[in-house]
C-alpha positions as CSV (number, residue, x, y, z in Angstrom):
1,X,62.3,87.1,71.0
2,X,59.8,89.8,70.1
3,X,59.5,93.6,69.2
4,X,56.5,96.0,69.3
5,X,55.8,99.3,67.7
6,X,52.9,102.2,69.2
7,X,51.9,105.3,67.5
8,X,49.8,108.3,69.0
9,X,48.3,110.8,66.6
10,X,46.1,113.6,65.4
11,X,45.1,111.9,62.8
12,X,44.0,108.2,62.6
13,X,47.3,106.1,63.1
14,X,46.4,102.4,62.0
15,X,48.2,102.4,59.0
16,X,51.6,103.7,61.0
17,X,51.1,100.8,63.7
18,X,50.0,97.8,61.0
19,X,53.5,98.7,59.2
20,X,55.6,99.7,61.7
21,X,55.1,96.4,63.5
22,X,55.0,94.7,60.8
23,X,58.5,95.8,60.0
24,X,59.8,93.9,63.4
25,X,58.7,90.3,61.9
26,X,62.1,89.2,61.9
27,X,62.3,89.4,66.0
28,X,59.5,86.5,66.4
29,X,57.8,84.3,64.5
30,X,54.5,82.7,66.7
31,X,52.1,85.4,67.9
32,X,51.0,89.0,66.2
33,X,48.8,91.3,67.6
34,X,46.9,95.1,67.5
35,X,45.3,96.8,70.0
36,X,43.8,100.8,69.6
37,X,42.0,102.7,71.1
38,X,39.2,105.4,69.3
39,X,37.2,107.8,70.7
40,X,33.6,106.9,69.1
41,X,34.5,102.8,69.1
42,X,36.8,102.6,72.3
43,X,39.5,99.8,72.6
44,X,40.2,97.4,69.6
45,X,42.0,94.1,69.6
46,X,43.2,91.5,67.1
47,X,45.8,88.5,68.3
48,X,46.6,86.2,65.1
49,X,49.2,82.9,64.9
50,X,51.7,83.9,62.6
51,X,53.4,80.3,62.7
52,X,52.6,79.7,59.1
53,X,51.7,83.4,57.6
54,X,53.3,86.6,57.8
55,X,51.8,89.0,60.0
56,X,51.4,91.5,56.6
57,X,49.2,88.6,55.1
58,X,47.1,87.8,59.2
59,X,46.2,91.1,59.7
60,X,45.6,92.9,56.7
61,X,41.8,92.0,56.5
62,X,40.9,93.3,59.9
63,X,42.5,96.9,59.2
64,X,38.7,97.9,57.8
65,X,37.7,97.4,61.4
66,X,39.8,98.6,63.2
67,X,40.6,102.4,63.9
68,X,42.3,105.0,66.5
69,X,44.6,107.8,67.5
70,X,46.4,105.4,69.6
71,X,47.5,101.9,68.8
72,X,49.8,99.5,69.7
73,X,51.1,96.2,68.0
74,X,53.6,93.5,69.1
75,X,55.5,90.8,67.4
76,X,55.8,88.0,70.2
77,X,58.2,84.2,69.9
78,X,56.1,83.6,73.1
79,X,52.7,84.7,74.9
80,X,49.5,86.0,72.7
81,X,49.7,90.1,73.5
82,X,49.0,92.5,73.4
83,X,46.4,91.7,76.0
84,X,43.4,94.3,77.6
85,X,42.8,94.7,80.9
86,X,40.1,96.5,83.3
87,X,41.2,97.4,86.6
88,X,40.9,100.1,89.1
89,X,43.1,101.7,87.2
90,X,41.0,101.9,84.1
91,X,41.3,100.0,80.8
92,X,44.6,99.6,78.9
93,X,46.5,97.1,76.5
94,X,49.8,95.4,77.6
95,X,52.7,94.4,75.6
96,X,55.8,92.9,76.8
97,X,59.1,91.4,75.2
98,X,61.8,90.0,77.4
99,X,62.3,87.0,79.5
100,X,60.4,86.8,83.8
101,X,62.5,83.7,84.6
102,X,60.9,84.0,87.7
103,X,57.2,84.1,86.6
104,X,56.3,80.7,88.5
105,X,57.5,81.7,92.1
106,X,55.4,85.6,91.4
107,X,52.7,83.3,90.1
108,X,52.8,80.4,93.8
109,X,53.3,84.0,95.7
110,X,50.2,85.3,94.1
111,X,48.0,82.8,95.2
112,X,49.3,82.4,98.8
113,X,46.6,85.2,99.0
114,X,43.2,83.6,98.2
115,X,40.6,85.2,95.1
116,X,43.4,85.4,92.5
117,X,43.5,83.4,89.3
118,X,44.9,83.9,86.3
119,X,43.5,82.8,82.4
120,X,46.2,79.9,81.8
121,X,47.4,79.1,78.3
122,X,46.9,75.5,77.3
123,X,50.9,74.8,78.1
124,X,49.1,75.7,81.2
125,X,52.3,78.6,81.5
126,X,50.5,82.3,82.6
127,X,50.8,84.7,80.0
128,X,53.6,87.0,80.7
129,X,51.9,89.8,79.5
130,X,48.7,89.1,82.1
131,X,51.2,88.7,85.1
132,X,52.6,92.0,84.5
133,X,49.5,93.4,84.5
134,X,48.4,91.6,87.9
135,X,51.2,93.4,89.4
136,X,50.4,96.8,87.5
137,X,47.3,96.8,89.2
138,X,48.5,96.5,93.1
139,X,49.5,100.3,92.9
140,X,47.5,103.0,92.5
141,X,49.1,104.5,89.3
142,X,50.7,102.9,86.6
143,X,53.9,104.2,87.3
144,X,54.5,103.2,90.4
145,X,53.3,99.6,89.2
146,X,55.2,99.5,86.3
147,X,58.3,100.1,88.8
148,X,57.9,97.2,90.8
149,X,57.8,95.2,87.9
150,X,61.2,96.1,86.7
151,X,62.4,95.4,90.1
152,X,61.1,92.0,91.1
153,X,61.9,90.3,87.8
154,X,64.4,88.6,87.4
155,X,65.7,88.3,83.5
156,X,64.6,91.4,81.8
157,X,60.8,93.1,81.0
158,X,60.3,96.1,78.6
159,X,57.0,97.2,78.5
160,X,54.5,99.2,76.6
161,X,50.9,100.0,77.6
162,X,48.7,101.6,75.4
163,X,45.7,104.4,77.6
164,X,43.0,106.2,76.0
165,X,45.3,109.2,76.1
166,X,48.5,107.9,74.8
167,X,51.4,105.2,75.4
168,X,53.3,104.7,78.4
169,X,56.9,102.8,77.3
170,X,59.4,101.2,80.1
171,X,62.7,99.9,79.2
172,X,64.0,97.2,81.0
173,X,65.9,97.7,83.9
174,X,69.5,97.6,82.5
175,X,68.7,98.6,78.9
176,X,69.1,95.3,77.8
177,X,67.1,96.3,74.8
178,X,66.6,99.8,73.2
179,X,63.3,101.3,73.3
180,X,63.1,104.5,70.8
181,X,60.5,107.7,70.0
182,X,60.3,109.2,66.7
183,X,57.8,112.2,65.9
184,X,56.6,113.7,62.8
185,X,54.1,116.5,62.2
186,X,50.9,114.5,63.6
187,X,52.7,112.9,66.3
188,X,54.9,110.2,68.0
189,X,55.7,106.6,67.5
190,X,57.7,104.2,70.1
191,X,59.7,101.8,68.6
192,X,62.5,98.9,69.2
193,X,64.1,99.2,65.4
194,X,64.4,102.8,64.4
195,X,64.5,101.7,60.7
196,X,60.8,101.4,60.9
197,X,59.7,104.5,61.8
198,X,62.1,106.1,59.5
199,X,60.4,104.4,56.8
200,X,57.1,105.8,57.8
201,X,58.2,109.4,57.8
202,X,59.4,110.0,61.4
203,X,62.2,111.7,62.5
204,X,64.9,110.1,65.2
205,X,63.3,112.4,68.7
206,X,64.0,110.6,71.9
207,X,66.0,107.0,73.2
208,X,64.9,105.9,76.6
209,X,68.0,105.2,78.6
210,X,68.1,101.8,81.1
211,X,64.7,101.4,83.3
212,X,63.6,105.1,82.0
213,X,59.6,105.3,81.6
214,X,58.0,107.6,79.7
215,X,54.5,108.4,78.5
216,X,54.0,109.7,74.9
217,X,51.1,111.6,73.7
218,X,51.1,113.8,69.8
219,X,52.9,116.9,71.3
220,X,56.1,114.7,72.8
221,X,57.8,112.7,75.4
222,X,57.1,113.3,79.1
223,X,59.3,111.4,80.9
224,X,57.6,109.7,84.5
225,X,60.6,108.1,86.0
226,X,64.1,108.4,85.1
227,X,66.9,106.1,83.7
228,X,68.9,104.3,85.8
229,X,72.7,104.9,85.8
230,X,73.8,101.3,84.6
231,X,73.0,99.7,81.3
232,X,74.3,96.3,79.7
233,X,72.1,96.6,76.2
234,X,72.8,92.9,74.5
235,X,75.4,93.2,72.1
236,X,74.6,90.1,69.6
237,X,72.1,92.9,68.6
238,X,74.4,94.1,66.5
239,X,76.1,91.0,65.6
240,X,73.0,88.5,64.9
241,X,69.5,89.8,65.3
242,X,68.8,93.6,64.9
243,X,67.9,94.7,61.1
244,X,70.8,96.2,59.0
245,X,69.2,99.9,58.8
246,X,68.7,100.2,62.5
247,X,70.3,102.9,65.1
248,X,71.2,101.8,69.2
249,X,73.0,103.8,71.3
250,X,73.8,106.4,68.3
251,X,75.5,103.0,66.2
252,X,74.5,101.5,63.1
253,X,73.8,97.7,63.0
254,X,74.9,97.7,59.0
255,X,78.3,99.7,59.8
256,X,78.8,97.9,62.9
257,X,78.6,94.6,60.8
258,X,81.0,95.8,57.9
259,X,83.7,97.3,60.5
260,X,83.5,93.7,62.6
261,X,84.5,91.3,59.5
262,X,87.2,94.3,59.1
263,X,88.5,93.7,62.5
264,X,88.5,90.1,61.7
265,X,90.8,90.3,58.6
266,X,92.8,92.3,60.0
267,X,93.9,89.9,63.1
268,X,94.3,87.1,60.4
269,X,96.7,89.4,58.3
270,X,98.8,90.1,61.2
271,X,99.1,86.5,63.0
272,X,99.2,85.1,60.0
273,X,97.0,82.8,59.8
274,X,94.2,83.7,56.8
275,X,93.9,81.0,54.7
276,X,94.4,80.8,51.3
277,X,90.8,81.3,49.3
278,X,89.1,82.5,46.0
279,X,86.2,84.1,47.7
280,X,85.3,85.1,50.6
281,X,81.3,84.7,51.4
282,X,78.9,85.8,53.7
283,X,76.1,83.4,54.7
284,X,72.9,84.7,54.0
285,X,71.6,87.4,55.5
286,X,73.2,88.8,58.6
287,X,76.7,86.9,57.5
288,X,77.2,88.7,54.7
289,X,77.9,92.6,55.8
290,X,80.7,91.0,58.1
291,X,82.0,89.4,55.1
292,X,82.0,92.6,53.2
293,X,83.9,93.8,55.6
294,X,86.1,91.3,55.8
295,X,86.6,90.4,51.9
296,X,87.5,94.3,51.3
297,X,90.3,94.4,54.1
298,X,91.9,91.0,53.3
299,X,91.2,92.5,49.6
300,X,90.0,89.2,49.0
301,X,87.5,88.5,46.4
302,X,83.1,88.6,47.5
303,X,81.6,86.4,46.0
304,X,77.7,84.4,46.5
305,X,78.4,81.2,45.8
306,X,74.7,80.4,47.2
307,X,71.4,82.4,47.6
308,X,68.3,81.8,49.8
309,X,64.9,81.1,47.6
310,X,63.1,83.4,50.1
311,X,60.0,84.0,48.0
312,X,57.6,81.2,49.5
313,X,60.2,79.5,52.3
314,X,59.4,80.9,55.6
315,X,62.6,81.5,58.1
316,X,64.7,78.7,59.0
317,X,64.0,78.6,62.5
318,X,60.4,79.1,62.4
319,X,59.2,76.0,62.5
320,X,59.2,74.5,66.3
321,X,60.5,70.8,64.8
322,X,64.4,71.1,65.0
323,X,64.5,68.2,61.9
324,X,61.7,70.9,60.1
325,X,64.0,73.9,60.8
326,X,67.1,71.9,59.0
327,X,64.9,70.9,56.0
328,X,63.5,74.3,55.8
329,X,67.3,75.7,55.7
330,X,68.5,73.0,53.4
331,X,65.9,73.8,50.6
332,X,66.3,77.4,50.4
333,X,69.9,77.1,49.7
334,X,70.6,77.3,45.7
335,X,74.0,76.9,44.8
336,X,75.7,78.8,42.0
337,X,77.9,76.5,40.3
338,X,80.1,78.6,38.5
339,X,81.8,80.5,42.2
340,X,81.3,76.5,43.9
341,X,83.6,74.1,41.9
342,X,86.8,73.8,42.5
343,X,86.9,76.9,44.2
344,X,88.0,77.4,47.9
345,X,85.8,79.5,50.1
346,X,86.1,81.2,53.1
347,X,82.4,81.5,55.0
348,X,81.8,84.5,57.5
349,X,78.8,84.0,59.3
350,X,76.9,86.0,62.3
351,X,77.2,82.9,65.0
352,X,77.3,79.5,65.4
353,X,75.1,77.7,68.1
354,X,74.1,74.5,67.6
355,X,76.1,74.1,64.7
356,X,73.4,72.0,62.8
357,X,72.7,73.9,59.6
358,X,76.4,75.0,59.3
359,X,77.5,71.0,58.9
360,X,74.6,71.1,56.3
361,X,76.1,74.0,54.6
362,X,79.5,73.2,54.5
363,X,78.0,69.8,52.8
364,X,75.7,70.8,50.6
365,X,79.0,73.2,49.5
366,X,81.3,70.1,48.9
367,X,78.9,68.2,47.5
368,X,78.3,71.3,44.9
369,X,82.2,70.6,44.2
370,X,84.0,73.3,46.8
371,X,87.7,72.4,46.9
372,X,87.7,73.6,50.6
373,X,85.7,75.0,52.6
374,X,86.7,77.6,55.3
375,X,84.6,79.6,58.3
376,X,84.4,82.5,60.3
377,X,82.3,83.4,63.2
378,X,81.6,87.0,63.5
379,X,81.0,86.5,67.5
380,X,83.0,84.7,69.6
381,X,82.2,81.0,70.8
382,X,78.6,80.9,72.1
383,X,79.1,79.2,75.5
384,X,76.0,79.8,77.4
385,X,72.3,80.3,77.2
386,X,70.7,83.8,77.1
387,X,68.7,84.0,80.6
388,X,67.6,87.7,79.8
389,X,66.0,87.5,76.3
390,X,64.3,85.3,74.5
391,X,66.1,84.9,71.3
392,X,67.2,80.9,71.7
393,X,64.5,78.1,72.2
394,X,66.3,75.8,73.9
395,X,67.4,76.4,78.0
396,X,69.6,73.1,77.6
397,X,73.1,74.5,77.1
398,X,74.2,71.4,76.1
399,X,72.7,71.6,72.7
400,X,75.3,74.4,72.1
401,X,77.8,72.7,69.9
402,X,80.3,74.7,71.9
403,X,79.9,73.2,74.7
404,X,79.1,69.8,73.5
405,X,83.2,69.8,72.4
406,X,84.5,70.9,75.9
407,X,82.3,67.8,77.1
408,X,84.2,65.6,74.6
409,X,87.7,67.1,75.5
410,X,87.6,67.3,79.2
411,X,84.2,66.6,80.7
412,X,82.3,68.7,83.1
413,X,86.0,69.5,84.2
414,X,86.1,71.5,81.1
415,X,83.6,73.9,82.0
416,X,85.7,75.2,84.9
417,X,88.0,76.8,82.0
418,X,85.5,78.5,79.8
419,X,87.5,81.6,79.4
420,X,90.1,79.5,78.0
421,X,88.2,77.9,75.5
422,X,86.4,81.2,74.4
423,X,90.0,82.5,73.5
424,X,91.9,81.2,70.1
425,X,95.7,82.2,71.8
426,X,95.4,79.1,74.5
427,X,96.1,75.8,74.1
428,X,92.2,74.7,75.1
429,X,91.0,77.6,72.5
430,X,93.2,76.0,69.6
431,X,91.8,72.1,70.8
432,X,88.1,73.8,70.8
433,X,88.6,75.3,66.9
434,X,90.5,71.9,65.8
435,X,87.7,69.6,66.8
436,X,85.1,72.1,66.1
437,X,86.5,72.3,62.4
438,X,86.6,68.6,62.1
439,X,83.1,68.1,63.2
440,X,81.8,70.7,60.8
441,X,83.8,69.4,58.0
442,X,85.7,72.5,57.9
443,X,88.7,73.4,56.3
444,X,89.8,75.3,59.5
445,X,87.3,77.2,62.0
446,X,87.8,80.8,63.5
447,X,86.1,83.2,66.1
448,X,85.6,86.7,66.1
449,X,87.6,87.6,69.7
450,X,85.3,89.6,72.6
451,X,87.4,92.4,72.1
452,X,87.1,92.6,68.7
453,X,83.2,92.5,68.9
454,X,83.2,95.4,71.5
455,X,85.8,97.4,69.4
456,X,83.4,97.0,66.4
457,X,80.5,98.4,68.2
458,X,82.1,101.2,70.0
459,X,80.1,101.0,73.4
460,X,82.0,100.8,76.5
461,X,82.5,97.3,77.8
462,X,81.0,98.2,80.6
463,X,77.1,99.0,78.7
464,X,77.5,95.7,76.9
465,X,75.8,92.7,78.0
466,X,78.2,89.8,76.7
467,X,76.6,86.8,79.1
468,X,76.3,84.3,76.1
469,X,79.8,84.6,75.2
470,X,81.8,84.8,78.5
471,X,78.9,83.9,81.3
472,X,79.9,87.5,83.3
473,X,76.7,89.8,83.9
């Protein structure tokens, strides 16, 4: 997917925007970048591959050169950003994270006019980050540009642009993800996890609401256009992907998390249906606060019957290579004998997409000597695709194991009944768990219900986006 982090201060402010964007490494894994801006040296920018090496490790020999009172970095899964542009408009960087699904037909309309081109990566795609800039630059002021991006793109676009004289920051249209402003004594920072500017000694200031742009300079927030009235913010960012210690919308990821698993139990203990277990697990990392949550309402025993050797193995999903991903996953898995045999275990984990590594787990589990082996999705069935973010590689929904079942139970007839299947009360719901289960190896398989997800978080339904679960915008 992505994140970025910008800082604008009295003082120099490298050091703020190398660590605060450093601290959004777990949102993407293939492109880092730094762009400032300093009075005596003017604009500065370093784009590294961070495929193989942290961005910590790629950038930490270029901070001697570079300097400023204004700086931006971005964490990208996609394009090489931030990016520097001259225009009519003056110079700026560009950063971007979301999803333009409609970048191609911009792109053909773009050159129906003759004397446009744009620099094409060698996948021979147009960096999203350029395009939005293209656009920008037919107004006459950023804002207004910045405006007509968020309203011809279809998917989602939250941008930050980074001016001799501070940052301008645009959340996407519908909020989809949170954008957030912290201050301290020698200025502001703008930031998509809260957590890391917390850790660098600011204070929580200002949250952009849906489509909101603002432009932040060391004395505060100025805000240049104003939020919309609808939002739909994702909510698997509380469930999978945003980092424990971080705030949206006024709730905590961590708590969220703990309070979900809690839910969980809790509809187990009253259908009656919990099974039988001498530990209740989480699977490493985001599994394991909805497992708290669950172990200490089922009362249950916590246990770790396996930890990830995270010292030199990179994320699981980092490399491109699906087979490289699984091998990855499968040798930072250390079992701990003594909580393994003969035990039965109950696993909680955030998701399950493609269901891959979970077959893997569940294995590698027997094979340790697990007398059963039991699981729990924190989120309910993933049925389609997320067409707004970039958080999943793949745009064939058939790879989600989900789907793949319904194929095998009914055919494309199958998918006319997706709300059925999503649910664990209907007859289709039960036959998508049973087969599920036996394909995973699992004792029995369960899914945390939609309701029980939006309870947890304690948004309205109505400011959630839920698309990957139930399909509705």
């Amino acid at each position: 997917m992505g994140g970025f982090f910008g800082a604008v201060s009295r003082k120099n402010c490298k050091y703020d925007v190398f660590f605060g964007t450093d601290y959004h490494s777990h949102l993407g894994t293939k492109r880092g970048g730094l762009a400032f801006y300093d009075a005596e040296k003017g604009f500065q920018r370093q784009i590294h591959n961070i495929e193989s090496t942290p961005f910590r490790a790629k950038f930490e020999g270029d901070l001697t050169k570079l300097s400023g009172t204004v700086g931006i970095g971005c964490i990208s899964d996609t394009d090489p950003q931030p990016l520097l542009v001259r225009s009519h408009l003056g110079m700026y960087a560009v950063a971007n994270v979301g999803r333009i699904n409609n970048a191609e037909k911009i792109v053909s309309e773009i050159f129906e006019k003759p004397g446009h081109y744009f620099m094409a990566m060698s996948s021979g795609k147009v960096n999203d980050a350029e395009l939005i800039a293209m656009l920008v630059n037919r107004f006459d002021n950023l804002v207004d540009g910045i405006r007509y991006v968020q309203e011809i793109v279809e998917g989602s676009i939250t941008i930050l642009l980074l001016t001799p004289d501070g940052l301008i920051a645009a959340r996407d249209k519908l909020g989809r993800l949170p954008v957030l402003v912290g201050r301290n004594l020698e200025g502001c920072c703008v930031s998509m996890e809260s957590f890391a500017y917390h850790k660098l000694g600011y204070q929580d200031y200002y949250e952009l609401g849906p489509g909101e742009i603002v432009k932040i300079t060391a004395d505060g927030v100025q805000q240049l256009s104003a939020p919309g009235d609808k939002m739909k913010i994702c909510a698997f960012l509380w469930t999978y992907y945003g980092y424990p210690n971080s705030n949206y919308e006024g709730r905590n990821v961590e708590v969220m998390r703990c309070r979900n698993g809690e839910i969980m139990a809790k509809a187990e203990m009253e259908n009656g249906t919990m099974p039988d277990v001498d530990y209740v697990a989480g699977i490493p990392d985001s599994g394991v606060p909805h497992a708290i949550g669950y172990a200490n309402h089922s009362h249950k025993p916590f246990a770790r019957p396996f930890v990830k050797y995270t010292p030199t193995w990179a994320r699981s999903f980092t490399p491109s290579n699906q087979e490289v991903r699984n091998l990855v996953a499968e040798m930072k898995q250390i079992p701990v004998p003594e909580l393994i045999e003969g035990k039965k275990l109950l696993l909680v984990d955030d998701s399950i997409v493609r269901g891959t590594q979970l077959r893997e787990t569940v294995d590698f589990l027997y094979e340790s000597g697990a007398k059963e082996v039991h699981m729990r999705s924190a989120c309910p069935p993933i049925m389609f695709n997320c067409k707004y973010l970039n958080f999943s590689r793949s745009n064939n929904e058939m790879d989600l194991i989900a789907r793949q079942v319904i194929m095998q139970l009914e055919g494309e007839e199958g998918f006319a009944h997706m709300e059925e299947y999503g649910d664990g009360t209907t007859e289709r719901g039960k036959n998508l768990r049973r087969v599920m289960a036996e394909q995973l190896h699992l004792g029995s398989l369960d899914f945390q219900s939609l309701d029980g997800v939006i309870d947890a978080i304690g948004i309205d339904r109505c400011k959630l986006c839920t698309y990957c679960w139930n399909g509705k915008e």
